[in-house]
Structures are given as C-alpha cells and as structure tokens.
C-alpha angles and dihedrals in degrees: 000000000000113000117232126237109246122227122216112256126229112219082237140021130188133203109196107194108201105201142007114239152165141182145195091051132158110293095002103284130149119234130237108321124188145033148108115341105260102228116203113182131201143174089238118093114239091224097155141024102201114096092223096068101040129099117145128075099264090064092040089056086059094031087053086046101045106036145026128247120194087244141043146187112229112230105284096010138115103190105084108233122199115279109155085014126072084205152357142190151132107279089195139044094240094067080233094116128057123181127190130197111201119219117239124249095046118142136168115241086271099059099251109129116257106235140180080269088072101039088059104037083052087066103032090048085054089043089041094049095040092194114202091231087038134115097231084112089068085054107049089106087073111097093158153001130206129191108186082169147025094253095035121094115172127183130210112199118200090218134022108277120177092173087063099105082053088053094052091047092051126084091263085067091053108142121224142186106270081196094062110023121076111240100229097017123085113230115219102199092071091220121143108066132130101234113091086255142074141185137248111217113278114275108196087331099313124123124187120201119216127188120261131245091242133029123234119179132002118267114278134183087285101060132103089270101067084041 
C-alpha cells in the first residue's frame, strides 16, 4: 500500500464559518444568514482545499462544510446515512457492487445541477491525480463506474469491499462540479461545492469559510451548525 506523505501539524487550527445557510428551501428562500463566525480549533494543519489532496482531518472538517458526499455519517454516529443519495446499497452478495440513487433539487453553488457525471468524474479525478497526501488509497477497490442515468451512480469494486458506504462518507467521496474542476490538476480556491459556503485559501493553517453567492441543499448533520 502507498505511504502517504505526511504534512506538518499547527498546534491549532481555526475554521471561522462566516454565515448559516440553506438552500432549496420552500418557496425559494434562503435560510438564516449572519452572525458571529463560528471558530473550531485542532491540532491538524488546513493545508488544501481540493478534495482530491486531503486526507487528515483538518482538511475533512472544510471538505464536510464545503461539498456533498453521497454518504454521511449523522452526528454521533458511525452507520453513513444518505446525504446527496437518496439512497445506497450493495446491489449484489459479494459487496462488489455499490448503486446510488441521487436526490432531486440538488445544485452546485453556481447554479449548474449536480448529476451521476459528477458524481463520477469526482472519484475517477481522486483516483486520476493520485496525490501523495490524498485519499485515492481509500479508493483502490474501484475498477469501474457506470451512469446509465443522470441520477445513477454504480459502482464496480475489484474486490469485495464492505467498508465501501464509509468510504464514500467519508472526505475522499466529496462531490465536486466536472464543469469547474480540471480533471488531472488540483484547484487551490476550494469553490464549486454544493454546501452554502466556500473556502479562502489556508493561511497558517486557518480557513475561513464565506457564503456563496448561491444555496444548494438544505443544511444537513455535516454542516457548520452541528460544528
């Protein structure tokens, strides 16, 4: 198994999240908007803001705040439970192949749909750039994916792999815009999630989160209010 390069660790790190939003909601309004920055502090250095070269835990508390994964884990829970799916299983008994079905109303913070496409491109771009500090080691047991529709996402797993749904909860499944994002490169402004917020670029380890200029989804267990 590849080694991962290891990133120097602050002895704190702080997330200010500058607003608390949702989207989607009924009649198109936005949610509560402003307040207080909300400042979580760790011992892991916030280093990257793409998805594809973040493995720690610093980068996992952006990544959970700024994009969608198919999968997440509730607040004090260790069983995913469908975020950006509306729902996900094994399709077969050898835990060799994994369907989900994506939710409607979901849109990226610029308004473009989010389909099976990205969901796709999101894995296959980790598993393409193979970043050192990355999490495209969680992700070896993938041979294949197929989208036979826009809200379809199958995976094939090379071996048989029960611990995939935690996988795909986890920061290695975070689903990004394959409009926006390059498909080999990493991208350091950390725009094009899902979530109402996005990142500046880390500053001695710090991130601050801003609103974006357009909602998504509503807020869910993963988002700065449960922080």
């Amino acid at each position: 198994m590849r080694k991962r390069a290891s990133r120097p660790a602050l002895p704190l790190v702080a997330v200010a999240v500058a607003g608390l939003l949702g989207g989607c909601l009924p009649g198109g309004e936005d949610g509560p908007g402003t307040g207080e920055p909300i400042v979580v502090g760790m011992t892991d250095a916030v280093l990257a803001t793409d998805p594809a070269a973040g493995y720690d835990p610093g980068f996992w508390l952006v990544f959970n705040n700024v994009f969608q994964s198919l999968l997440s884990f509730p607040p004090g829970g260790v069983e995913p439970q469908p975020e950006a799916a509306e729902q996900c299983g094994f399709t077969d008994r050898a835990s060799r192949r994994f369907t989900c079905t994506l939710r409607d109303c979901l849109t990226f913070s610029n308004g473009d749909e989010l389909t099976s496409e990205d969901v796709r491109f999101s894995f296959e771009r980790t598993l393409r750039i193979d970043d050192p500090s990355g999490p495209a080691v969680l992700l070896s047991s993938i041979d294949r994916i197929d989208t036979p529709d826009e809200h379809t996402v199958t995976f094939h797993l090379n071996r048989p792999d029960a611990t995939f749904p935690q996988k795909t909860a986890s920061g290695a499944g975070s689903i990004v815009n394959h409009r926006e994002y390059p498909a080999g490169a990493l991208r350091t402004d950390g725009r094009g999630g899902l979530r109402p917020l996005h990142p500046g670029e880390p500053r001695r380890g710090r991130v601050r989160l801003r609103r974006q200029p357009r909602l998504g989804v509503p807020l869910t267990s993963g988002d700065p209010t449960d922080t």
